[in-house]
C-alpha positions as CSV (number, residue, x, y, z in Angstrom):
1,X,-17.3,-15.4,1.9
2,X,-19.5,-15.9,-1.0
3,X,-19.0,-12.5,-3.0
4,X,-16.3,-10.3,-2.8
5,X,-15.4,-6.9,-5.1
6,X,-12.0,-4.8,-5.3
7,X,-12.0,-1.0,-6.1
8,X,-9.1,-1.9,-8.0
9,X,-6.4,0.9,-8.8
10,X,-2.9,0.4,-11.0
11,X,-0.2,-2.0,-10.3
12,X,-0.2,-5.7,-9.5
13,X,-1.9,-5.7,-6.5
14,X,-5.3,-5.9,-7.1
15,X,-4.3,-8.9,-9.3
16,X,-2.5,-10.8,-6.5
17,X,-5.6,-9.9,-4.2
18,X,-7.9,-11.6,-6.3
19,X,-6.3,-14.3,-7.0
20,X,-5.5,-15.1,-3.3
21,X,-9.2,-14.5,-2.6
22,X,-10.1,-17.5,-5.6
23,X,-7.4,-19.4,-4.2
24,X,-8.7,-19.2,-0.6
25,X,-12.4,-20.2,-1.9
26,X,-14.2,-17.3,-2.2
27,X,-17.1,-17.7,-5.1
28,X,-17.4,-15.0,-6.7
29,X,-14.6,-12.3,-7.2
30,X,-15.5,-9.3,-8.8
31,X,-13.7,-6.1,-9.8
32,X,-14.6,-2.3,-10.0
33,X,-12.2,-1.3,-12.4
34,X,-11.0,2.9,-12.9
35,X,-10.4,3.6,-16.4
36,X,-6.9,4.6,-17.4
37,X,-5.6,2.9,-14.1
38,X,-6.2,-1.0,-13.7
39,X,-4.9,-3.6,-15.8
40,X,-5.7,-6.3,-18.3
41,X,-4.1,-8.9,-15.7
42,X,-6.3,-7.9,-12.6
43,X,-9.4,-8.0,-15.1
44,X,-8.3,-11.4,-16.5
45,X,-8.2,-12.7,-12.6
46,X,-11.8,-11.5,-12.0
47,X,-15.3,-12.8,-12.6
48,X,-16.8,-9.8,-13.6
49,X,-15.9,-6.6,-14.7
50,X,-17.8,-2.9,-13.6
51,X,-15.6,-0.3,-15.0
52,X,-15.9,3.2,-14.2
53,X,-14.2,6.4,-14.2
54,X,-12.0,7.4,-10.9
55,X,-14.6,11.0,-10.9
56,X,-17.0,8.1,-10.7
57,X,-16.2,6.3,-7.2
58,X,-19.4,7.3,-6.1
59,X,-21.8,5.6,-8.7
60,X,-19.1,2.3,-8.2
61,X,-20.1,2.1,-4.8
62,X,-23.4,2.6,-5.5
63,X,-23.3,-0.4,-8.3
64,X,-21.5,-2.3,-5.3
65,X,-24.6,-2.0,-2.7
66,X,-27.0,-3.1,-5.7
67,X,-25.1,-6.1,-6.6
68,X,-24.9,-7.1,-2.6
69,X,-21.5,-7.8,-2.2
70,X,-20.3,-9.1,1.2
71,X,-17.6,-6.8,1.4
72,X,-15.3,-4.8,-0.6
73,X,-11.3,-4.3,-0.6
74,X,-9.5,-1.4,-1.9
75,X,-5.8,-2.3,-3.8
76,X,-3.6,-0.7,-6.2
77,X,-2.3,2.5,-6.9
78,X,-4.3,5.7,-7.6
79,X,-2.1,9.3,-8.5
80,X,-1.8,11.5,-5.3
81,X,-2.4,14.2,-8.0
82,X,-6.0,13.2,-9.0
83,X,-6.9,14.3,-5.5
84,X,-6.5,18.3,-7.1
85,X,-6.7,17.9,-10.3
86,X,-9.6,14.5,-10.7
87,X,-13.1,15.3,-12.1
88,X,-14.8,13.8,-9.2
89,X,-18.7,13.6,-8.9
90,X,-20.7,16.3,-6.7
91,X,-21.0,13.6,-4.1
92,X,-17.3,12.9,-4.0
93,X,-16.6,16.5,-4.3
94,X,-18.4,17.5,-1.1
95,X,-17.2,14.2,0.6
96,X,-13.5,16.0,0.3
97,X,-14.3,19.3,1.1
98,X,-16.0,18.7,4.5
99,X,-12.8,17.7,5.6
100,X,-10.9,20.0,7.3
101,X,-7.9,17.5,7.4
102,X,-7.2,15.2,4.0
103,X,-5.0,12.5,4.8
104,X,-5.0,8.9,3.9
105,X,-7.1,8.3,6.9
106,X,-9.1,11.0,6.8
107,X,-9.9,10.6,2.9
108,X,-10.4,6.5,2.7
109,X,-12.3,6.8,6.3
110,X,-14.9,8.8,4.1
111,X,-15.1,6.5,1.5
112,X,-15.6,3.6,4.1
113,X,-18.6,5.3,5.6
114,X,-20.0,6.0,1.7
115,X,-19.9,2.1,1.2
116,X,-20.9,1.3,5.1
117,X,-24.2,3.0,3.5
118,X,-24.6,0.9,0.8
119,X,-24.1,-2.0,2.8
120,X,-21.2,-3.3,1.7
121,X,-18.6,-3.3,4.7
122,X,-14.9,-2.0,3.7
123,X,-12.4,-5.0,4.5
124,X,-8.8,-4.9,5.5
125,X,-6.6,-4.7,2.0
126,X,-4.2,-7.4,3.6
127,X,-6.6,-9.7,3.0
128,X,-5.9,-13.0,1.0
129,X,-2.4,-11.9,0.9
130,X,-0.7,-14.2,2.3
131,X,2.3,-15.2,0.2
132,X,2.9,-11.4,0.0
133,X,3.4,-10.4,3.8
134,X,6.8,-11.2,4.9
135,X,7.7,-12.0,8.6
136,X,10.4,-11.4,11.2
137,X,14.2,-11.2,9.8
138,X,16.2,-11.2,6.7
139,X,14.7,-12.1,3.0
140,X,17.7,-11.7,1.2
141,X,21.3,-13.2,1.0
142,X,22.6,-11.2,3.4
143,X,21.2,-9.1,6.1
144,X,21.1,-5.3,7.6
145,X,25.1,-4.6,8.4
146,X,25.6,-3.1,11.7
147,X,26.0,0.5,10.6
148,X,22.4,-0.2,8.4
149,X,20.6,-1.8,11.3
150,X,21.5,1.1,13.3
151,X,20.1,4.0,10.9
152,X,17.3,1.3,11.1
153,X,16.9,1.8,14.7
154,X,17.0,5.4,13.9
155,X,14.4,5.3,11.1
156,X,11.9,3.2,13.4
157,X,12.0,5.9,16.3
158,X,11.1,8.8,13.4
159,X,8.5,6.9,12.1
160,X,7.2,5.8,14.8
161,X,6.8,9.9,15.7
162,X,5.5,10.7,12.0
163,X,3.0,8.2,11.6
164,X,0.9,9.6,15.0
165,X,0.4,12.7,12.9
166,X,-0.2,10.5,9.6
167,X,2.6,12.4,7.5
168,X,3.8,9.4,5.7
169,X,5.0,6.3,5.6
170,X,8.8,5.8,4.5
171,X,11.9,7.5,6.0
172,X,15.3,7.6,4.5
173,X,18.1,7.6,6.7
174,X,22.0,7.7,6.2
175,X,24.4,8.0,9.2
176,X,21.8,9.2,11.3
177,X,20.9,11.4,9.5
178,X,17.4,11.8,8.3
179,X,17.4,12.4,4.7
180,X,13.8,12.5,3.8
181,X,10.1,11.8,4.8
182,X,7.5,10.5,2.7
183,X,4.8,13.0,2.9
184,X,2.2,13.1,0.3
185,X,4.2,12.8,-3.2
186,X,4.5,9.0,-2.8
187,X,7.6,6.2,-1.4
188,X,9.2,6.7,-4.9
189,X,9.4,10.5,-5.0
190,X,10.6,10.6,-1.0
191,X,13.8,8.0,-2.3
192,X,14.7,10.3,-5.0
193,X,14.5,13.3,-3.3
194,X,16.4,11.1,-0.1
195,X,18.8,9.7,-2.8
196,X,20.4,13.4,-4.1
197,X,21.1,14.2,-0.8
198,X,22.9,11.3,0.8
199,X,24.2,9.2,-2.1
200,X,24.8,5.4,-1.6
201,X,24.6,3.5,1.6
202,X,21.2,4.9,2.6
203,X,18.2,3.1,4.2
204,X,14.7,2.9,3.1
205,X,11.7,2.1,6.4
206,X,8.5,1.8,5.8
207,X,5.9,1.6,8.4
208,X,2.1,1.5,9.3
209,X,1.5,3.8,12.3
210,X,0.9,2.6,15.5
211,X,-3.3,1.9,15.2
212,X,-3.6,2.2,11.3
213,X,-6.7,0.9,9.7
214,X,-5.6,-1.9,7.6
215,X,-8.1,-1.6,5.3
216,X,-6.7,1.0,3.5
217,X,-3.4,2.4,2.5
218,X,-1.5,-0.2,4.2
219,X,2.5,0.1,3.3
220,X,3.5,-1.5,0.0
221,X,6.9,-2.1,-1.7
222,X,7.5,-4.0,-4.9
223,X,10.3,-3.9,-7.6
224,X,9.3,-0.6,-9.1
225,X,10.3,0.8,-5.4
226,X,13.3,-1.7,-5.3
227,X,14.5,0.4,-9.1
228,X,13.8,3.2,-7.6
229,X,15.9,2.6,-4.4
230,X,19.1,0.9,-6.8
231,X,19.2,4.5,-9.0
232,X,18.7,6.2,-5.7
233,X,21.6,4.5,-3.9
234,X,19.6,3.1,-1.0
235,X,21.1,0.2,0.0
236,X,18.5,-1.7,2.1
237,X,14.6,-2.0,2.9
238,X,13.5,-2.5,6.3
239,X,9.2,-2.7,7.9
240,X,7.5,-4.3,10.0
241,X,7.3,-7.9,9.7
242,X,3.8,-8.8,8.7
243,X,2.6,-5.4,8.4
244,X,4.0,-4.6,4.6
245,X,2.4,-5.7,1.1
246,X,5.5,-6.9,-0.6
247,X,4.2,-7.6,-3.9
248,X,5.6,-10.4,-6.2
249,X,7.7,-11.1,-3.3
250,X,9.5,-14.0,-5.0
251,X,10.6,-11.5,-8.1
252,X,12.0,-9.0,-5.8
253,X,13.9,-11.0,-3.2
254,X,15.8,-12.2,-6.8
255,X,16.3,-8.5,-7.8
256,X,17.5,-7.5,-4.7
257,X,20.1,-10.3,-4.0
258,X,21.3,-9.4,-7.9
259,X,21.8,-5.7,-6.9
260,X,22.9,-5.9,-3.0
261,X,19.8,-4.6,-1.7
262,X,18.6,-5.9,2.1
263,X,15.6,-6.5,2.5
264,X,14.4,-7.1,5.9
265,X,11.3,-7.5,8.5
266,X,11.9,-5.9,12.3
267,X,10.0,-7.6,15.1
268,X,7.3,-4.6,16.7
269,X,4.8,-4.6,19.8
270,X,1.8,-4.2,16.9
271,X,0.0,-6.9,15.9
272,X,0.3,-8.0,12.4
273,X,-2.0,-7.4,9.3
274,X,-5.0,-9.7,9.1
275,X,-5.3,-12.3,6.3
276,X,-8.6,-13.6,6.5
277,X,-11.9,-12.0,7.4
């Protein structure tokens, strides 16, 4: 690939695409940058700049068309909130209200058809991510403990049954009991909400659904979710191996093992994530 551009939101992510893309010899690696959300470092790891405003996804994918980029990736972090309370364009603002269903899917599949128009094709966000999508078994010291890999079990099978109707993502489970389910508030929120009710020794899964367009809103986990899980209690991780962004992998593998946290990939029938186009 000779040109590539990321709709880049908050968080390290973007970043660590970009620089996976330069690594794996793409030429040109530009960003769309939303004001008040992406960083300094993601800009620093780009060739070019285009900021806009998030209201403004619409004219960015425009720009994107113009410029004739090969294909685009979405990454990073954008509030669940601005989705009621953003100052989006007419064009976005009618995009979202012919929908009579606004989930991930439904909301990203949009935008994928809004830049299928311009001509540039919407890639999978695993891409270039290799270092950051972690296989089959244990990453930490130690591993799931047998009462952990069974609320594991548990967690998969609910999962499993709430991803078909695209609820969320992440369950908590204690004993087998389900404490929470991640609907649209975000991982953090579900673990803190999970974390009042069942106290320490809780498990945190995270899963794509069975059939889930990787190229967008793909499961992610990093050390903010690892803090989040310590003050909650939750004592271990668990996805699908090869089908999780775990960003700055190396950073949280060191915080976990400091704080007795398992981390830790299960072996599924779905394929994993691609990493190349």
């Amino acid at each position: 690939m000779r040109k590539l551009v990321i709709v880049a939101g908050s968080g390290s992510y973007p970043r660590l695409v970009a620089e996976g893309a330069r690594r794996a010899g793409v030429g040109q690696v530009d960003v769309v940058a939303i004001k008040g959300s992406t960083s300094r470092a993601t800009c620093k790891a780009a060739h070019n700049v285009h900021w806009i405003t998030l209201g403004g996804i619409s004219e960015g994918i425009r720009w994107a068309g113009r410029e004739g980029y090969e294909g685009a990736i979405l990454a990073g972090q954008v509030s669940p909130l601005s989705l009621f309370r953003g100052r989006f364009d007419p064009e976005i603002k009618a995009a979202l209200a012919s929908l009579p269903v606004k989930t991930a899917h439904t909301i990203f599949g949009r935008l994928s058809e809004m830049f299928d128009a311009a001509g540039v094709p919407l890639l999978p966000a695993s891409l270039y991510m290799d270092d950051a999508m972690p296989g089959a078994g244990a990453l930490t010291e130690h591993g799931l403990s047998e009462s952990e890999a069974k609320d594991v079990e548990h967690a998969m099978r609910v999962a499993d049954d709430m991803g078909r109707h695209d609820v969320g993502q992440s369950v908590l489970v204690k004993s087998g009991m389900v404490l929470a389910v991640e609907a649209f508030e975000g991982t953090n929120a579900a673990i803190r909400r999970g974390g009042r009710l069942g106290g320490r020794g809780s498990i945190l899964y995270k899963a794509a659904r069975p059939g889930h367009d990787m190229r967008f809103d793909i499961p992610v986990a990093g050390l903010k979710t690892l803090k989040t899980m310590r003050r909650a209690g939750v004592s271990a991780l668990a996805f699908q191996a090869g089908r999780l962004v775990l960003l700055d992998k190396e950073e949280c593998v060191r915080y976990a093992n400091r704080h007795g946290i398992a981390l830790a990939g299960m072996e599924t029938s779905l394929p994993p994530a691609p990493l190349r186009p």
